[in-house]
C-alpha positions as CSV (number, residue, x, y, z in Angstrom):
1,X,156.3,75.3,139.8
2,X,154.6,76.7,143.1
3,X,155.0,79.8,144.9
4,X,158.5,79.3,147.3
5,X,159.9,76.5,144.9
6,X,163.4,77.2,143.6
7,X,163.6,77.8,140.0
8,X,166.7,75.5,140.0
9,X,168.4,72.8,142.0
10,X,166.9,71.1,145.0
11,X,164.8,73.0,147.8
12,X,167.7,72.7,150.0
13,X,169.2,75.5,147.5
14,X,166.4,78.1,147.9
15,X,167.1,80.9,150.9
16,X,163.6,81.2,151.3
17,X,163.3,78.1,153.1
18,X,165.2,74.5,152.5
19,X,163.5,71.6,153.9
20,X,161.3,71.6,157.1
21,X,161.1,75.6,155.9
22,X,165.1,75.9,157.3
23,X,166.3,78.8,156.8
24,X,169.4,78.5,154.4
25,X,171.9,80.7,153.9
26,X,171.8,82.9,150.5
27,X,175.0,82.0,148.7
28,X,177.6,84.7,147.2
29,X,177.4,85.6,144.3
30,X,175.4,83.7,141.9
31,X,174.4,83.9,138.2
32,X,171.4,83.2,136.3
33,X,171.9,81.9,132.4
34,X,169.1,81.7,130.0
35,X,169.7,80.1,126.6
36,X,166.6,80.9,124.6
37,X,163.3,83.0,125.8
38,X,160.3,83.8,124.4
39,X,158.0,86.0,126.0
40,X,158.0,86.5,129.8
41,X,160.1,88.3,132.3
42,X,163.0,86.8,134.5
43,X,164.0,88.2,138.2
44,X,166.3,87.3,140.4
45,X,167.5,88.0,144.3
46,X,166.0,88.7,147.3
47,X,164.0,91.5,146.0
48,X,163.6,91.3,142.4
49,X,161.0,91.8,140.1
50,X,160.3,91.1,136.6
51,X,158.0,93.0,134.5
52,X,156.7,91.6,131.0
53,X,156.6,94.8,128.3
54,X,156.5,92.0,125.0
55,X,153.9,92.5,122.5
56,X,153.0,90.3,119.7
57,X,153.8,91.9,116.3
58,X,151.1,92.8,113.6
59,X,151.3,90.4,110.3
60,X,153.8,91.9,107.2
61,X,150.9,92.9,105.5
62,X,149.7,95.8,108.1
63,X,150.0,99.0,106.4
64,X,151.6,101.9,107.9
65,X,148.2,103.7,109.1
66,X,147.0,100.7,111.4
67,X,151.0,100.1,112.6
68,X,150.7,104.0,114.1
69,X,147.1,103.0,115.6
70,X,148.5,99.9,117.3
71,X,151.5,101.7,118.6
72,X,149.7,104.7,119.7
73,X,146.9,102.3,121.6
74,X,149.7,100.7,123.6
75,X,150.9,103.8,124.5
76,X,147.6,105.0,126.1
77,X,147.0,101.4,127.9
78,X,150.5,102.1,129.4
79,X,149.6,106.1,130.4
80,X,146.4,104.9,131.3
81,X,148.4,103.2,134.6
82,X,148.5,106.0,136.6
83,X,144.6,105.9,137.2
84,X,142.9,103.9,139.5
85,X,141.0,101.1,138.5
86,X,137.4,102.2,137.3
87,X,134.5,101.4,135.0
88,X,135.6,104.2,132.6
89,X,139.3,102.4,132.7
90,X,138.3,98.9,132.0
91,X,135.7,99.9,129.5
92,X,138.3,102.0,127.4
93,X,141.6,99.0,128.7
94,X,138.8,96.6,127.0
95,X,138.4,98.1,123.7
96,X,142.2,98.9,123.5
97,X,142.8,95.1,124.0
98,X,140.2,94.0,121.1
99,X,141.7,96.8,119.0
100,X,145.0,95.3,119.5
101,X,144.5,92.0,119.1
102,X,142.2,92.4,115.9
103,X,145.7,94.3,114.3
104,X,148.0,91.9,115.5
105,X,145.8,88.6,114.4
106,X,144.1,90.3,111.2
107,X,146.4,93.2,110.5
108,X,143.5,95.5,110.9
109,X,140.9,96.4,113.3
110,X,137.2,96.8,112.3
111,X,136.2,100.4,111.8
112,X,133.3,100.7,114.0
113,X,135.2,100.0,116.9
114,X,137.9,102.3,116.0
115,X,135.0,104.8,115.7
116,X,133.5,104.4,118.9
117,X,137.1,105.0,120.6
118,X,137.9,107.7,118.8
119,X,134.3,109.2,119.8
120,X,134.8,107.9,123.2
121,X,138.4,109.7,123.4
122,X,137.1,112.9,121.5
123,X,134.2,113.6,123.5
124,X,136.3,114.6,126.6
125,X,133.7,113.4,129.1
126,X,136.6,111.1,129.9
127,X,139.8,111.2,132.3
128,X,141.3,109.0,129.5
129,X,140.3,111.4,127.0
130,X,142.3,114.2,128.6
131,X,146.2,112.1,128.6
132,X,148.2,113.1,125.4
133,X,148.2,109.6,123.9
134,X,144.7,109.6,123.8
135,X,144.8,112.6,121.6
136,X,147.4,110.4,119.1
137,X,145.3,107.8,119.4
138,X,142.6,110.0,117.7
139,X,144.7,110.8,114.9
140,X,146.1,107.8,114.3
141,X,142.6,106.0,114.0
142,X,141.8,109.3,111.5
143,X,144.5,107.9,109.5
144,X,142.8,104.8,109.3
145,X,139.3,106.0,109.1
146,X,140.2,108.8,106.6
């Protein structure tokens, strides 16, 4: 589907713009059904917007340690938002997105990269460093570490 194409229906039904780019008009009311979904987000009207929050789940055999170490690295990519896009932001976004994905494929995440984070985080030569998730980051990946 492009940008401007109705989800459903024909293009005649779309209010953006029917065919020739007409302008048709919205219709009242209106209801959106969805009988199985799997990942994603769904919007709808004029003004909506969707937001994706799904995350994949670690495998059964994660053990407790590395589960608080996944959840508390999500928690700083999403506190790490209110920043604006920087070297120091990618570098830490990128090791918080191998992290996760080694713990969600493997179950665990390699210990030398959970070191360098947590020296990274520690040091406090960071803006990242200095958000409270960071700091639960740091003992979650203790936990791990021992």
């Amino acid at each position: 589907m492009t940008s401007g194409e109705a989800a459903t229906g024909s293009p005649d039904d779309s209010t953006v713009g029917g065919r020739s780019g007409e302008r048709v008009p919205e219709a009242a009311g209106g209801s959106v059904h969805i009988g199985s979904m799997s990942g994603g987000a769904v919007a709808t009207g004029r003004y909506g917007q969707a937001t994706s929050h799904s995350y994949t789940a670690p495998p059964p055999q994660t053990d407790e340690a590395t589960r608080a170490v996944l959840e508390a690295v999500r928690d700083l990519r999403r506190q790490m938002e209110v920043f604006a896009a920087s070297d120091e932001t990618r570098d830490v976004g990128g090791e918080l997105d191998r992290i996760e994905g080694e713990i969600t494929r493997t179950g665990q995440a390699d210990r030398g990269r959970l070191e360098r984070l947590r020296e990274r985080l520690e040091s406090g030569s960071t803006a990242v460093g200095a958000l409270a998730s960071a700091a639960t980051v740091v003992q979650a990946v203790a936990g791990v570490l021992g």
